[in-house]
ZATORLUM-502984 format. One record per residue: residue in one letter; z, y, x of N, C-alpha, C in turn. Coordinates in steps of 0.02 Angstrom, whole numbers, padded with zeros to 5 digits, always signed. Layout:
// ZATORLUM-502984
aZYXZYXZYX;...
END
This chain:
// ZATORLUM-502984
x-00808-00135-00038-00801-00064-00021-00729-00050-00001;x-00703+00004+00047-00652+00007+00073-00605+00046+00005;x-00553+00035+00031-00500+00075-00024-00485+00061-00090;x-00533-00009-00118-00532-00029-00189-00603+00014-00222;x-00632+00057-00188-00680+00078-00255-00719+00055-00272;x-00719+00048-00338-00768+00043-00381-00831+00040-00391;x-00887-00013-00374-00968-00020-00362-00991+00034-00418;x-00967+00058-00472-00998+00088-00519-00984+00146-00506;x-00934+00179-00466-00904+00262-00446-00953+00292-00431;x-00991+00341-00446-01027+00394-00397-00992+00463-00389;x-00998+00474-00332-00965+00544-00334-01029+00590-00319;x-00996+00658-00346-01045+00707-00362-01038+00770-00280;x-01086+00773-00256-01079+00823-00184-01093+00875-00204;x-01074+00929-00173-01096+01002-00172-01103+01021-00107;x-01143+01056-00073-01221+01051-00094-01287+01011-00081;x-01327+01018-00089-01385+00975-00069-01428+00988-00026;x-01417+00977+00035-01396+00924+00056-01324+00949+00078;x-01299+00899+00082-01198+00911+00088-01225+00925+00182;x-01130+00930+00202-01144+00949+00273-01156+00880+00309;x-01172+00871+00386-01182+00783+00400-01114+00770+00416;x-01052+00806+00427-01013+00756+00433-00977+00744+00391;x-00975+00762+00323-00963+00776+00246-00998+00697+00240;x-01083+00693+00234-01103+00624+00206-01099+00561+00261;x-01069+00593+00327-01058+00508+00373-00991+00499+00373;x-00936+00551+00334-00863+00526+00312-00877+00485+00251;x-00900+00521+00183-00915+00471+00138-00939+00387+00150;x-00979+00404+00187-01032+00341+00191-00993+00308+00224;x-00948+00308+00268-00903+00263+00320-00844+00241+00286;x-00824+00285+00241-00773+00277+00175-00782+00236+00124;x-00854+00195+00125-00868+00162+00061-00908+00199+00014;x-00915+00262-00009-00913+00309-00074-00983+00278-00071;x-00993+00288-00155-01050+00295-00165-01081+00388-00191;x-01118+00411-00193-01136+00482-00194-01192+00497-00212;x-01211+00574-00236-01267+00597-00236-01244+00671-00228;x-01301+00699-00198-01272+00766-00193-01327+00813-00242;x-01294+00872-00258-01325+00930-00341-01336+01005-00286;x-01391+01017-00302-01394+01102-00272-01347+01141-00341;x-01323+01129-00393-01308+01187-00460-01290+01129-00518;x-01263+01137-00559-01228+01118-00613-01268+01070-00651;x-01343+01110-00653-01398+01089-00706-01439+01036-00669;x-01428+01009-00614-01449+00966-00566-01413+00905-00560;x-01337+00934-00578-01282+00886-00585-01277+00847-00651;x-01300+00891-00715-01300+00855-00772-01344+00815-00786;x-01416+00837-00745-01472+00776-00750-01460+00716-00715;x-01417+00709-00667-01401+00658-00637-01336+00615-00643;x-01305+00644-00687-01250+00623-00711-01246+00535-00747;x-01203+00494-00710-01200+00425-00723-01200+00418-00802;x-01191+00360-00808-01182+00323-00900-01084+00340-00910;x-01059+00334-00824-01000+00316-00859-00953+00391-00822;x-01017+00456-00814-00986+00516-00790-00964+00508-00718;x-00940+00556-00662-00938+00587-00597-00887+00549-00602;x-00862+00494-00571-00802+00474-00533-00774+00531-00507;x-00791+00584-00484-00775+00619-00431-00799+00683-00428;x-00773+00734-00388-00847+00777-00348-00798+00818-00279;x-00844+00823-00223-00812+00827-00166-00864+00918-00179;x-00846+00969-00176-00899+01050-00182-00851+01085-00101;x-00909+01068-00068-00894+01111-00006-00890+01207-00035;x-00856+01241-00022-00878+01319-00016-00882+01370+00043;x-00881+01351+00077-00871+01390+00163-00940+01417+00145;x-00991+01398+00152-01046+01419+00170-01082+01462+00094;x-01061+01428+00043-01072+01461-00037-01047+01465-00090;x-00991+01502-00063-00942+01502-00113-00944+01533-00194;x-00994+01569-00203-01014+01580-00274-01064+01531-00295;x-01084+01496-00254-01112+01429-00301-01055+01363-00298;x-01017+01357-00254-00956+01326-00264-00915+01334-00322;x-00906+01417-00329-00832+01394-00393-00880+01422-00458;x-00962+01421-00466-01001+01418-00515-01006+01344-00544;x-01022+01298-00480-01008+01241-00495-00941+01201-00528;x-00886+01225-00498-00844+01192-00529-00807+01216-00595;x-00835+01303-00607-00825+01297-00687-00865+01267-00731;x-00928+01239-00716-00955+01218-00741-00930+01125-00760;x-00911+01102-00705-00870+01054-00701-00832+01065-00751;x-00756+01111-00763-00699+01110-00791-00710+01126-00863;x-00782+01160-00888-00803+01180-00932-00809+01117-00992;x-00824+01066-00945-00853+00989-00981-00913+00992-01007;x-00967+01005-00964-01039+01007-00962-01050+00948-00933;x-01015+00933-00884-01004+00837-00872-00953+00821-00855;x-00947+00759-00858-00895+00718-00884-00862+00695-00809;x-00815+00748-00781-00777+00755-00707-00717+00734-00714;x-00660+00698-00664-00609+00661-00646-00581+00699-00598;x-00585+00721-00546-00569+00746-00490-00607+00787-00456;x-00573+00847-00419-00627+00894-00401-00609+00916-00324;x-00612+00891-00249-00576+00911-00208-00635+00946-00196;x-00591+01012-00147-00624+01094-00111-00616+01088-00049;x-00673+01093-00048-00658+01116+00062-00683+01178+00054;x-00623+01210+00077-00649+01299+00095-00633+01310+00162;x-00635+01344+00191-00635+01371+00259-00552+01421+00265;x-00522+01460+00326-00440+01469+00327-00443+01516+00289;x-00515+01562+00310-00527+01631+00275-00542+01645+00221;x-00530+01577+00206-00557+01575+00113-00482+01572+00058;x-00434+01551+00091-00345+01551+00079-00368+01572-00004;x-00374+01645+00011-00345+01718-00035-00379+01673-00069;x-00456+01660-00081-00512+01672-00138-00475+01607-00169;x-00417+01574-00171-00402+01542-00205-00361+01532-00257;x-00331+01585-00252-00269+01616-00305-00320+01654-00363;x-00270+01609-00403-00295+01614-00485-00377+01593-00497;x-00363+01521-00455-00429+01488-00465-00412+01416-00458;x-00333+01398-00471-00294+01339-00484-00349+01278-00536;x-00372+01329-00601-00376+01256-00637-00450+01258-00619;x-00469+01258-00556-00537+01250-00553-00577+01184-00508;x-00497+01163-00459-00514+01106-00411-00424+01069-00421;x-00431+01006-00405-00375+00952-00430-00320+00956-00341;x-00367+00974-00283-00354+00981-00235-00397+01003-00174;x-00369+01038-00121-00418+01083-00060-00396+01035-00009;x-00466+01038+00020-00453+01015+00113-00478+01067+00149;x-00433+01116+00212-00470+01157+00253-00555+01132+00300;x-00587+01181+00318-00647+01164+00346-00632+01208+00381;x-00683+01176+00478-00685+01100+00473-00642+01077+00472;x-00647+01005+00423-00595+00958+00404-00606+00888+00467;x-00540+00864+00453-00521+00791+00495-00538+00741+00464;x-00592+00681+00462-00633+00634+00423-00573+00602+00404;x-00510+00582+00427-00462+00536+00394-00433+00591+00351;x-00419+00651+00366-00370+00676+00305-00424+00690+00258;x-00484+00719+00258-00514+00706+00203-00528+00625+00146;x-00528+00595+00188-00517+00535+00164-00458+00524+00111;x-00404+00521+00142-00332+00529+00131-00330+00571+00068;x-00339+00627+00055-00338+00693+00010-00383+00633-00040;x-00447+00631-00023-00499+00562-00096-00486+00541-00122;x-00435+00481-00088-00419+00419-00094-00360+00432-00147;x-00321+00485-00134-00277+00505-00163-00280+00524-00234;x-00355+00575-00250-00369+00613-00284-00376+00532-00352;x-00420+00493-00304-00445+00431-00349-00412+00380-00378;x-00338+00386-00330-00296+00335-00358-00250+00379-00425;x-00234+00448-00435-00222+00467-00477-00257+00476-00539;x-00327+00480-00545-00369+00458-00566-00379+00389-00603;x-00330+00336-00576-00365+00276-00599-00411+00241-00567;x-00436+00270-00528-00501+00228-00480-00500+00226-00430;x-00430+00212-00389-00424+00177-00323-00401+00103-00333;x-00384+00074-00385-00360+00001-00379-00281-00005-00376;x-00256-00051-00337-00204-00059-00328-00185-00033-00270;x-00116+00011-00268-00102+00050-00212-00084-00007-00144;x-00100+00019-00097-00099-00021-00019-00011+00009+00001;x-00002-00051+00000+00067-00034+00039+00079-00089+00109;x+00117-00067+00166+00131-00100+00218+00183-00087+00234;x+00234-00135+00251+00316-00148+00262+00298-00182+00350;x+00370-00148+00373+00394-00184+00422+00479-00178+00437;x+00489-00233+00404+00590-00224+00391+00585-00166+00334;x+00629-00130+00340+00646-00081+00285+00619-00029+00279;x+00553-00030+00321+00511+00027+00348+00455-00007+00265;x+00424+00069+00252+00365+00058+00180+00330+00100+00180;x+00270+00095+00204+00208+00150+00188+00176+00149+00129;x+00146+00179+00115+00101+00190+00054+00042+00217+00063;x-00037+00176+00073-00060+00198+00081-00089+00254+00043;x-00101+00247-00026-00130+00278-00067-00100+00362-00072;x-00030+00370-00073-00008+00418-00105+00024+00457-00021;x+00029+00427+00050+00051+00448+00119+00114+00454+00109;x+00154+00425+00085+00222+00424+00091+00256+00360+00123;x+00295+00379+00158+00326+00324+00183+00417+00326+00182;x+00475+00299+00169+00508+00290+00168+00542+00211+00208;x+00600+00248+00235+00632+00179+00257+00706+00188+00238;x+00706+00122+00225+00801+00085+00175+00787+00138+00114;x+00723+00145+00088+00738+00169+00021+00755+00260+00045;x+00749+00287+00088+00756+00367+00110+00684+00380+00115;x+00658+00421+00075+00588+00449+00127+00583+00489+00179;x+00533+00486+00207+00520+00528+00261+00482+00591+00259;x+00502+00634+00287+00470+00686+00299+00407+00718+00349;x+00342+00662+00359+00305+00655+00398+00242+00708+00410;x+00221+00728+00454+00154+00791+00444+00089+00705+00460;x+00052+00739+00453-00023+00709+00425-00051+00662+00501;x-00036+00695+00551-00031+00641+00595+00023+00608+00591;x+00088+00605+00614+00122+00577+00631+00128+00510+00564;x+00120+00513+00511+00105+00468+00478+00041+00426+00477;x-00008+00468+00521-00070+00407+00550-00024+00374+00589;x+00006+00403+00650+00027+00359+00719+00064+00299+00672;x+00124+00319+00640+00149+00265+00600+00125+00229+00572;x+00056+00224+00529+00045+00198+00523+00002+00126+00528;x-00012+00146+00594-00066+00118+00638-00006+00098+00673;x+00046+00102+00705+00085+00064+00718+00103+00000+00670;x+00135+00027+00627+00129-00054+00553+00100-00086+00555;x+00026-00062+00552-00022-00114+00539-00032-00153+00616;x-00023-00154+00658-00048-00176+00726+00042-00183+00770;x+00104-00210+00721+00177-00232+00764+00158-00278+00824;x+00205-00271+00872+00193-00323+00929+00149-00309+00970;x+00098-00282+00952+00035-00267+01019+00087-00202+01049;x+00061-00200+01117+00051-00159+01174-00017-00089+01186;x+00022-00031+01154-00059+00035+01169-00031+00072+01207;x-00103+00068+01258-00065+00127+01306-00066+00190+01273;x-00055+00250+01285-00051+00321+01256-00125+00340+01254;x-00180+00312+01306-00250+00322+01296-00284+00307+01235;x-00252+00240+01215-00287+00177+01165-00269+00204+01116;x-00214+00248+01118-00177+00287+01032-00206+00353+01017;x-00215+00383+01080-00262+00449+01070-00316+00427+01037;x-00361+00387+01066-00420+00361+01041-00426+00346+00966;x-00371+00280+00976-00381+00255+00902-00331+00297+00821;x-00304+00342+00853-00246+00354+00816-00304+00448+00798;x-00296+00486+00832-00333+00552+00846-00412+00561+00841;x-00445+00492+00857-00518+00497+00855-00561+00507+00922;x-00608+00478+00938-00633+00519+01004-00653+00594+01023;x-00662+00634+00955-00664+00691+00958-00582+00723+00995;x-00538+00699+00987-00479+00743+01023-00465+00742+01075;x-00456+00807+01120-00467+00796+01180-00377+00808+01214;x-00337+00805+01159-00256+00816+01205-00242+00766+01213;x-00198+00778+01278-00169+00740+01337-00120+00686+01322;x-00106+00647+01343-00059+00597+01326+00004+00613+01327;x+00038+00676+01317+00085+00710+01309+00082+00722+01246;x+00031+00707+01193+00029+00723+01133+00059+00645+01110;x+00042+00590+01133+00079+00537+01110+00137+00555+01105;x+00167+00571+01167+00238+00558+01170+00287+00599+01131;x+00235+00662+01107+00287+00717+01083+00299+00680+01004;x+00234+00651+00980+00226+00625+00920+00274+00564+00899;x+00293+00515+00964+00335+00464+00952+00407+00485+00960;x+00417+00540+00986+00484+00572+01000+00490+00572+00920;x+00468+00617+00882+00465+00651+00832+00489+00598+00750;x+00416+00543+00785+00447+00485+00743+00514+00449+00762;x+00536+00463+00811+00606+00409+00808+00662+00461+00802;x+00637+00521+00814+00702+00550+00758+00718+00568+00680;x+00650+00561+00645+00650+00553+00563+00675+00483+00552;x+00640+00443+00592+00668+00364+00578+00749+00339+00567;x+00791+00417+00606+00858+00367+00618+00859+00320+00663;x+00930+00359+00684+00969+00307+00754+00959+00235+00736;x+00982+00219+00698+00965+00152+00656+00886+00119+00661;x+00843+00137+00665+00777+00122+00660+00742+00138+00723;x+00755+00195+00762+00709+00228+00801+00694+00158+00860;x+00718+00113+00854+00683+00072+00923+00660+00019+00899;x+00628+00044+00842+00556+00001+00808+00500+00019+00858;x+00507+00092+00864+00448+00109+00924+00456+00093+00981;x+00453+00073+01041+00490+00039+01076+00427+00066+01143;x+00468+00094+01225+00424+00108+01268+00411+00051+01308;x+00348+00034+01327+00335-00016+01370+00340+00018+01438;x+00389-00008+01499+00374+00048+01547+00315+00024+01582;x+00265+00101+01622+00206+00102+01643+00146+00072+01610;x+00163+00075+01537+00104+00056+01499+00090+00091+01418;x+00145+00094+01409+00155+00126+01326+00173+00113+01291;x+00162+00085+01215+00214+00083+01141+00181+00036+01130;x+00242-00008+01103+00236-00047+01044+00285-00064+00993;x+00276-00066+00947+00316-00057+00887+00326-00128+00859;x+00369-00142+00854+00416-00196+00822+00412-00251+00886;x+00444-00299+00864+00449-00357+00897+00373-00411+00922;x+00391-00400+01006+00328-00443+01012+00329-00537+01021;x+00288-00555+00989+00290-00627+01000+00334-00660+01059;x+00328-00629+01128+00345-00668+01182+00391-00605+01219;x+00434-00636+01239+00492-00594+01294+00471-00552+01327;x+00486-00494+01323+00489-00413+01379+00533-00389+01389;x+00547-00404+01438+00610-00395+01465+00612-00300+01493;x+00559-00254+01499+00545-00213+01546+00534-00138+01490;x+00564-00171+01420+00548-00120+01369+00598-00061+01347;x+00591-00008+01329+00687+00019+01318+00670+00086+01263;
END
């Protein structure tokens, strides 16, 4: 399973049936799941070794959302983590309703930052494994916790620009054009222009430092590649 989890984790959904791109993020994520219409649905189904988890959408029902999760915080079952997807217009309904979810993702949400926000929730938790980290020179991501630091400084990254980076790390030396990064970096759902690469790699090579910034490196008439490639290019700057 991806991310380290646990064959025995189930996480608990709200509602039943969850939304579809709620259970084809899970399902593509590894999770294992079941989803509860109400509390008393949740306790009958409740594992031997309790909810790894519970992901309670509220956009669409939000008084059976934060019914559910006092019921959760109550310890009617035996819960770890509680992430919220509420909607922008839902902001307010969240003040002075802190000890009720561990963390929120806006809806609609982005299948990697929801991910990201999980993964997170689980490794604080105890049930992500061992944290994923990837180095290149003095450059250090983290997968688990999205922090990245280089020479020991962290960075100050927004939620993409630490995808692009990081998908740069993992893949040094190759050649993407700005198409291949939209794609693979943004998703096929995004439809901005390859001016969104560039504003994004600008961005990273000035958090990086003068010192670092030509890790990212332009290929001319083709695009980025980051770190050193196997064989001579002479045509890069």
């Amino acid at each position: 399973m991806p991310y380290g989890a646990a064959v025995a984790d189930l996480l608990l959904v709200f509602p039943d049936p969850p939304p579809p791109l709620l259970a084809q993020t899970l399902d593509l994520a590894g999770y294992r799941w079941k989803a509860a219409a109400n509390a008393a649905v949740a306790m009958q189904q409740e594992p031997p070794d309790g909810w790894s988890g519970a992901v309670v959408v509220a956009d669409d029902d939000p008084e059976g959302a934060f019914s559910l999760c006092r019921s959760l915080r109550k310890g009617d079952t035996r819960i770890e983590t509680i992430l919220l997807l509420v909607s922008g217009a839902q902001l307010h309904e969240l003040e002075h309703r802190e000890d009720l979810f561990d963390d929120f993702c806006l809806s609609p949400f982005h299948p990697k930052e929801l991910e990201a926000r999980l993964r997170h929730l689980m490794y604080r938790a105890g049930r992500g494994g061992n944290p994923e980290i990837a180095s290149y020179g003095d450059l250090v991501l983290n997968f688990e916790t999205y922090q990245a630091a280089v020479a020991g400084k962290p960075l100050d990254l927004t939620y993409m620009e630490y995808e692009l980076l990081k998908f740069f790390v993992t893949h040094p030396g190759k050649v993407f054009t700005r198409e291949q990064l939209l794609s693979r970096v943004w998703g096929y759902e995004y439809y901005g222009g390859a001016r969104t690469v560039d504003v994004h790699v600008r961005r990273l090579r000035a958090k990086l430092g003068e010192e670092h910034a030509n890790l990212i490196q332009t290929v001319r008439s083709v695009g980025y590649r980051f770190g050193q490639s196997r064989w001579p290019v002479g045509e890069s700057g």
